[in-house]
C-alpha positions as CSV (number, residue, x, y, z in Angstrom):
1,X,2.0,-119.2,-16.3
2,X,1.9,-123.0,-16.4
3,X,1.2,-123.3,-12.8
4,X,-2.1,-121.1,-12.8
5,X,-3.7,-123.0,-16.1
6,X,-2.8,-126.0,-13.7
7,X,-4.4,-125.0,-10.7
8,X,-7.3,-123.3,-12.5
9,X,-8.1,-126.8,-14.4
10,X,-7.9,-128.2,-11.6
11,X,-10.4,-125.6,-9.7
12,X,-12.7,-127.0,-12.7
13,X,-12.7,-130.2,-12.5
14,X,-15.3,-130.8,-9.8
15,X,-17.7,-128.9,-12.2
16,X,-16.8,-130.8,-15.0
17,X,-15.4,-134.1,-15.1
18,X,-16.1,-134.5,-11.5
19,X,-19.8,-133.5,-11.4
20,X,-20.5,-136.7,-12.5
21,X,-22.8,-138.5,-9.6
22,X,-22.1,-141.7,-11.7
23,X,-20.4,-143.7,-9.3
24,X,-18.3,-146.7,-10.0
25,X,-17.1,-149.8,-8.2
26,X,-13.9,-151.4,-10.1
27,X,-15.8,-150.5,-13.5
28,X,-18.8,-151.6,-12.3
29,X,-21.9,-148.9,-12.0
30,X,-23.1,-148.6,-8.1
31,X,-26.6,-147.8,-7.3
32,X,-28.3,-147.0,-4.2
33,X,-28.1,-149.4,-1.8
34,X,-25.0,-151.6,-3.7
35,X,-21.8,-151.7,-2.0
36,X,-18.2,-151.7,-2.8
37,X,-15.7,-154.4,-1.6
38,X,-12.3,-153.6,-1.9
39,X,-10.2,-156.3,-3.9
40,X,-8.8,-158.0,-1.0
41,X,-12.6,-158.3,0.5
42,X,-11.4,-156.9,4.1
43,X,-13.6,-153.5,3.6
44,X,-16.9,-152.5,2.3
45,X,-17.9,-148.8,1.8
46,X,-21.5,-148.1,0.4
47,X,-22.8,-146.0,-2.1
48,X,-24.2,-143.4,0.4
49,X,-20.4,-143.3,1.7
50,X,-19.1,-142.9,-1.6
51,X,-21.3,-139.8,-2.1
52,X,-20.4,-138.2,0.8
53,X,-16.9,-138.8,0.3
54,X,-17.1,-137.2,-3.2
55,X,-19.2,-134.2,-1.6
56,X,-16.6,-133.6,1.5
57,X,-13.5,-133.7,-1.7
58,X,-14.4,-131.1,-3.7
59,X,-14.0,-127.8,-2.0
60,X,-10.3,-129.4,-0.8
61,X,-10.0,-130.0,-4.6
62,X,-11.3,-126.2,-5.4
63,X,-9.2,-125.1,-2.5
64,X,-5.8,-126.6,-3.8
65,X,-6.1,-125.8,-7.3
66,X,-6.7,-121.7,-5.6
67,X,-3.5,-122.0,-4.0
68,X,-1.6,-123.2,-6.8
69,X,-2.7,-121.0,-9.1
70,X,-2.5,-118.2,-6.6
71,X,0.6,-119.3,-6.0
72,X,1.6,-119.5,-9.6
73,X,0.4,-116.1,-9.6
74,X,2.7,-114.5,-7.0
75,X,5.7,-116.1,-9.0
76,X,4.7,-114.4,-12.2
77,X,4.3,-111.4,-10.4
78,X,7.6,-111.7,-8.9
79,X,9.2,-112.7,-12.3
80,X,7.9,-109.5,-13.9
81,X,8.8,-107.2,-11.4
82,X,12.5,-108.9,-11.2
83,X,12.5,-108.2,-15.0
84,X,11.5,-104.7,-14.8
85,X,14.1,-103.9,-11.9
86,X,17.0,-105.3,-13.9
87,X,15.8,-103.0,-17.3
């Protein structure tokens, strides 16, 4: 039961916690045009990449937590009709 509460949080995450088009650059807010360097200064990625980014991770996000809690559904299912065999 555990596994689908997981995977259905995580399913609603991108509509909650992860709707947020706030984005952030080592605690720092990012605005149009600003860009991100990573700590070591050898990349930049821009805000317009960090959107897409974001956009292109949430139906993978939705997807997973679908499969695990699917997936914690077919082992409840099976736990339940193991149960009832052995009565």
């Amino acid at each position: 039961m555990a596994v689908i509460i997981v995977g259905l949080l995580i399913m609603a995450y991108p509509f909650t916690l992860g709707a947020s088009e706030t984005l952030t650059c080592r605690g720092e807010p990012m605005a149009p045009g600003s860009v991100c360097l990573k700590a070591d200064g050898s990349e930049a990625e821009s805000y317009a990449d960090r959107i897409s980014k974001a956009a292109v991770a949430r139906p993978i996000v939705i997807g997973a937590g679908a499969l695990l809690a699917a997936f914690g559904t077919y082992l409840l299912i099976s736990d339940l009709r193991r149960k009832r065999a052995d009565a």
